[in-house]
C-alpha positions in Angstrom: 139.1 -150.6 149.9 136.3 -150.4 147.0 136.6 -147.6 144.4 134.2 -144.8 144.4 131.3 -144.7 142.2 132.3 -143.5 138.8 129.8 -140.7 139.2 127.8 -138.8 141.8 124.3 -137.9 141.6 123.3 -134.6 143.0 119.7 -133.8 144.7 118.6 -132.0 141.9 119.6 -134.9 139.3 118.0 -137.5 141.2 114.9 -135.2 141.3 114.8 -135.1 137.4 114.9 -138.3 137.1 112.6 -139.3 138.9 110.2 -137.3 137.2 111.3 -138.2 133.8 110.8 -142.2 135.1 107.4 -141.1 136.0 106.4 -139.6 133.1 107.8 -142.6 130.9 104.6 -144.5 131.6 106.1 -148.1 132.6 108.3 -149.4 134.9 112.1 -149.0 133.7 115.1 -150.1 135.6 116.3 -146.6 135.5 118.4 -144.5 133.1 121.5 -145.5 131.2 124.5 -143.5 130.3 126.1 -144.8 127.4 128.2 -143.6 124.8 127.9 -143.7 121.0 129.9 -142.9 117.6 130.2 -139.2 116.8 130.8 -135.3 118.0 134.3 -134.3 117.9 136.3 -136.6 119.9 134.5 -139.4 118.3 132.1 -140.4 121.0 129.2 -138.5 122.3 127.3 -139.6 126.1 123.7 -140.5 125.7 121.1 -140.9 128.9 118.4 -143.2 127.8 115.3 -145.2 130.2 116.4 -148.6 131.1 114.5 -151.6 130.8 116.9 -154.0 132.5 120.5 -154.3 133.3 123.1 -155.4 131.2 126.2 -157.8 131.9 129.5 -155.5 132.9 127.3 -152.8 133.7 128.1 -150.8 136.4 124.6 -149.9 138.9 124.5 -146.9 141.0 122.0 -146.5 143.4 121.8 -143.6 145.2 118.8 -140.9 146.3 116.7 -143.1 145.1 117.2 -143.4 141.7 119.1 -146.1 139.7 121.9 -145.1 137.0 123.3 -148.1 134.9 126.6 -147.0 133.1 127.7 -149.0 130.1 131.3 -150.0 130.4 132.1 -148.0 127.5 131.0 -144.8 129.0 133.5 -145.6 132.6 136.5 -145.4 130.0 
């Protein structure tokens, strides 16, 4: 039995982002949630434009809209 997406993208979310892709200017592969250094826990989530996808990324798409989730951000 596969595992659920690691996160779920609400009507509202997908609408966002699909106006922030549009507004971008060029074509992107869609938005990446990462994480990096910093905040009080040590790591902080970042949402970024896309230009491709990554090996041992993990690709949701859903409503269309494309999320790409750096490994590091699943933990």
């Amino acid at each position: 039995m596969p595992l659920p997406p690691p996160v779920k993208i609400s009507d509202a979310a997908a609408e966002r982002v699909k106006a922030l892709l549009a507004q971008r200017g060029k074509p992107s592969a869609g938005v990446r949630v990462g994480v990096k250094k910093g905040g009080c826990s040590g790591l902080s989530y970042v949402i970024e434009y896309a230009d491709d996808v990554q090996p041992f990324e993990e690709v949701i798409d859903d409503k269309g809209v494309r999320v790409i989730i750096d490994p590091k951000a699943i933990m």
